[in-house]
C-alpha positions in Angstrom: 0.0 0.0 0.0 1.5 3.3 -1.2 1.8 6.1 1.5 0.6 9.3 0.2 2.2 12.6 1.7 0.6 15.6 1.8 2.2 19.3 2.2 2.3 22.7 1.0 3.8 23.4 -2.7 6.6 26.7 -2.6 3.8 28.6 -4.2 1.4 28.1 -1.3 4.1 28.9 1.9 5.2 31.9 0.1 1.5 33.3 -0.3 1.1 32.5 3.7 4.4 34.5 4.2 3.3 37.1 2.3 -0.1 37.4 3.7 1.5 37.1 7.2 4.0 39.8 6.6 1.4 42.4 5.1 -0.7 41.7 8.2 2.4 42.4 10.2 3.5 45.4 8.6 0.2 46.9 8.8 -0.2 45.8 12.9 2.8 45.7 14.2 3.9 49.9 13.9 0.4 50.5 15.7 1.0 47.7 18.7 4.6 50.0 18.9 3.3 53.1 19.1 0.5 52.1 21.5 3.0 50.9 23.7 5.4 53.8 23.6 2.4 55.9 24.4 1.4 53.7 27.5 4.8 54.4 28.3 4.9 58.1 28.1 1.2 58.3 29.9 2.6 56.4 32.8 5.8 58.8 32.8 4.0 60.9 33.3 1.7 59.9 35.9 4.3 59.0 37.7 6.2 62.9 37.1 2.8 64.6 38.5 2.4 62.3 41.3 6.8 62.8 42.4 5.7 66.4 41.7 2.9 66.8 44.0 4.4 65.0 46.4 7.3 67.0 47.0 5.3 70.5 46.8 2.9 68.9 50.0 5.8 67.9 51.4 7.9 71.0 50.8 4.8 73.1 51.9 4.6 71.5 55.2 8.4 71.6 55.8 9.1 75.3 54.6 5.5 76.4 54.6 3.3 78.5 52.0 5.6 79.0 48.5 5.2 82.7 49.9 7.6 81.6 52.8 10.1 79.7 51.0 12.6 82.7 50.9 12.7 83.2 47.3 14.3 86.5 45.8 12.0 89.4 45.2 12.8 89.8 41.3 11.4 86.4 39.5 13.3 86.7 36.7 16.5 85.4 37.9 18.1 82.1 37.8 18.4 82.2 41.6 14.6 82.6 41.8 14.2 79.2 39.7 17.3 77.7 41.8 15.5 78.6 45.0 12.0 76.9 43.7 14.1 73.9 42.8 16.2 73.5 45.9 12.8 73.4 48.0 11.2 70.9 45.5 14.5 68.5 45.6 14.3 68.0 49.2 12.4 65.9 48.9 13.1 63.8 45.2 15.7 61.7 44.0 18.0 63.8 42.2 20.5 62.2 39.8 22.1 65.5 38.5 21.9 69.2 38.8 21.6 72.4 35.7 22.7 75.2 37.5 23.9 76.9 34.7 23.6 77.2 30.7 26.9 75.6 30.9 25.7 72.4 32.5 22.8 71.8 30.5 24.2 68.8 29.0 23.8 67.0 31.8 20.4 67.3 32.1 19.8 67.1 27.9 21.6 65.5 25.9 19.9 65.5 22.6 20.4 68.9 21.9 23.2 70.9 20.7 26.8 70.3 21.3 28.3 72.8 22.6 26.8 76.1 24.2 27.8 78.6 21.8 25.3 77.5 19.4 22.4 77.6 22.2 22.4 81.3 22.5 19.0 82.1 21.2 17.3 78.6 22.7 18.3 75.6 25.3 19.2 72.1 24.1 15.8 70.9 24.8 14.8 72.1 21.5 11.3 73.6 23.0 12.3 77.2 22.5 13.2 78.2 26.5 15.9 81.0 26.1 15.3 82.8 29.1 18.8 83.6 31.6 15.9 82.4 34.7 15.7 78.5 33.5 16.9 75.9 35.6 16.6 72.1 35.5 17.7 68.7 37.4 17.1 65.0 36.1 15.2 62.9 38.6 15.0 59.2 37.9 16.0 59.5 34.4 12.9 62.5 33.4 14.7 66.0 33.2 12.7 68.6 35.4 13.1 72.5 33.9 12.1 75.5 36.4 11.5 78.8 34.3 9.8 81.9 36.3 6.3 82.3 35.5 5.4 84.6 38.7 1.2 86.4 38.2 -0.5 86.8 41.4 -4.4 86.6 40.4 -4.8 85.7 43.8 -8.1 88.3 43.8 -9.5 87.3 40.2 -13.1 85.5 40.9 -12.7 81.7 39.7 -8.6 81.6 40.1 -7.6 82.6 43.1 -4.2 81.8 42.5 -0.5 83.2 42.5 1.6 81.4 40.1 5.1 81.2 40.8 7.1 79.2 37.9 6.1 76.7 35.3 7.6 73.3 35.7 8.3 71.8 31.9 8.4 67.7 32.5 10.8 66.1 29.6 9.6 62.3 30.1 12.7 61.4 27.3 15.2 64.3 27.9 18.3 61.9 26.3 16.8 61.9 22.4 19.0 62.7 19.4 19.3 65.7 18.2 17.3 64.9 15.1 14.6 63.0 17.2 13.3 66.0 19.0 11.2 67.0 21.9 7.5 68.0 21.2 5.2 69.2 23.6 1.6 66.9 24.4 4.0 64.2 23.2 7.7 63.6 25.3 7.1 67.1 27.2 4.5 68.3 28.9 4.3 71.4 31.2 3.1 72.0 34.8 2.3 75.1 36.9 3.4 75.6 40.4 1.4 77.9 42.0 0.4 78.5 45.6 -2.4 75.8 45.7 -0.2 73.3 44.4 1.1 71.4 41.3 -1.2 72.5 38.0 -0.9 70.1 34.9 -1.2 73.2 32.2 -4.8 72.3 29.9 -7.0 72.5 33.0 -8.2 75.8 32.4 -11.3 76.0 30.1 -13.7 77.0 32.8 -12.0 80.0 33.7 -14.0 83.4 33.6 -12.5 85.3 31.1 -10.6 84.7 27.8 -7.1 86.4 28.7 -6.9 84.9 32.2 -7.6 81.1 30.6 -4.2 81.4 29.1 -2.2 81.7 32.4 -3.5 77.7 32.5 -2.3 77.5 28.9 -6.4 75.9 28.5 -6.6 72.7 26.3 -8.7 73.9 23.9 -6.0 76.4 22.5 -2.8 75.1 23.3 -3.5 71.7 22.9 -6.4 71.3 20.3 -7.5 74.8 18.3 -10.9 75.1 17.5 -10.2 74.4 14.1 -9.7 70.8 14.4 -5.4 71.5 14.3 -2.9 69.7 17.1 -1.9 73.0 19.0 1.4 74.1 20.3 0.5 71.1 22.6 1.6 72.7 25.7 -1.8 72.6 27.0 -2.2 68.4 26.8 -1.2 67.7 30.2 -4.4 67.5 32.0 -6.0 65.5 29.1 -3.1 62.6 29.4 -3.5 63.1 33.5 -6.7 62.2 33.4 -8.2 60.2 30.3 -4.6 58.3 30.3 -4.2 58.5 26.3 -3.1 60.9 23.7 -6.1 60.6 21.4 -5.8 64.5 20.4 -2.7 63.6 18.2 -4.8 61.0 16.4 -7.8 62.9 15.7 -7.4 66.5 16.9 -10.7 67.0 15.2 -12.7 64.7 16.8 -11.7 66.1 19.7 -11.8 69.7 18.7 -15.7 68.8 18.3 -15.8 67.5 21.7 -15.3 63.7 21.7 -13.4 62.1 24.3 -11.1 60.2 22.6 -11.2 58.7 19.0 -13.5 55.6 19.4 
């Protein structure tokens, strides 16, 4: 009795392979970038949370941000230093910025050298002022610039805001990589009520005070359906725990929650 083997011909396995690979190719980039952004999302959970922490902790140490001894004129480095030395009590601090000159410590996907950082700091976001100051905490780069407006007597603020707190979630990129805000950096307030993810001011009462909390419907999503300047997607990540507004900015624009 003959035995009679059955298989595949070439023709066949390389039809499979090359139905397996077009299902791959189109799968496998979105199963990556889902995960880097589950990544980034935690980040920078995790960022806010270390943030917070230390302010409470710093407020009950040092008292009210009022008391913390920082020099009158805000726009100084030394104002920014003193905000950070307060804050880094109580964090895990790998390395220190004090100066332009150390910034490569804290960055190093930017430029080489600091000649060529005159007009702009090597995180690539545009921060040129003499007043910044940053320190890398368990491997995310922290940047202090002075942001001081006391609206402490506006109706529906009530607030003094003493510096912005710019969270770089991948600080060492390459150059070429780059650093985009509502994507690897996202920006925080500190003011004297705490730590204030920058996006969560849409309810405020009036148009040109909405901007001090950089409101998510400008700086994150414009009206017109458009990804912003994106500083203004920190609350959004915070609290919905995606970054559906760089997939469809006009859904979201019209008021969805999230592309689904």
């Amino acid at each position: 009795m003959l035995n009679k083997r059955f298989g595949f011909t070439l023709a066949e396995v390389l039809i499979t392979l090359g139905i397996v690979g077009i299902v791959a190719a189109m799968t496998v980039p979105t199963l990556i970038n889902n995960y880097k952004e589950k990544v980034r999302v935690n980040k920078l959970k995790k960022s806010y949370a270390v943030l917070t922490s230390a302010f409470n902790l710093a407020k009950n140490e040092f008292g009210e941000v009022a008391q913390w001894g920082l020099p009158a004129s805000s726009d100084t480095q030394n104002y920014t230093i003193a905000i950070g030395d307060k804050l880094r009590t109580f964090m895990k601090v790998d390395r220190i910025c004090s100066t332009r000159n150390e910034f490569q410590k804290c960055f190093t996907g930017g430029y080489s050298g600091t000649k060529e950082f005159r007009n702009g700091f090597l995180d690539g976001t545009g921060h040129a002022g003499a007043s910044y100051h940053s320190f890398v905490s368990n491997g995310i780069t922290y940047g202090i610039s002075s942001y001081y407006n006391d609206l402490s007597n506006i109706k529906g603020i009530n607030k003094v805001y003493y510096a912005g707190i710019t969270v770089y979630i991948e600080p060492y990129l390459h150059v070429n990589a780059g650093y985009t805000y509502g994507k690897n950096v996202f920006q925080f307030l500190l003011t004297d009520k705490g730590i204030l993810p920058a996006g969560d001011g849409d309810n405020l009462p009036e148009v040109w005070y909405k901007y001090v909390s950089l409101p998510f419907k400008v700086f994150c999503v414009q009206p017109s359906g458009k990804f912003g300047r994106g500083q203004g997607c920190t609350d959004w990540v915070i609290k919905k725990g995606n970054m559906d507004y760089l997939k469809c900015p006009e859904k979201i624009a019209a008021g969805a929650s999230g592309c689904k």
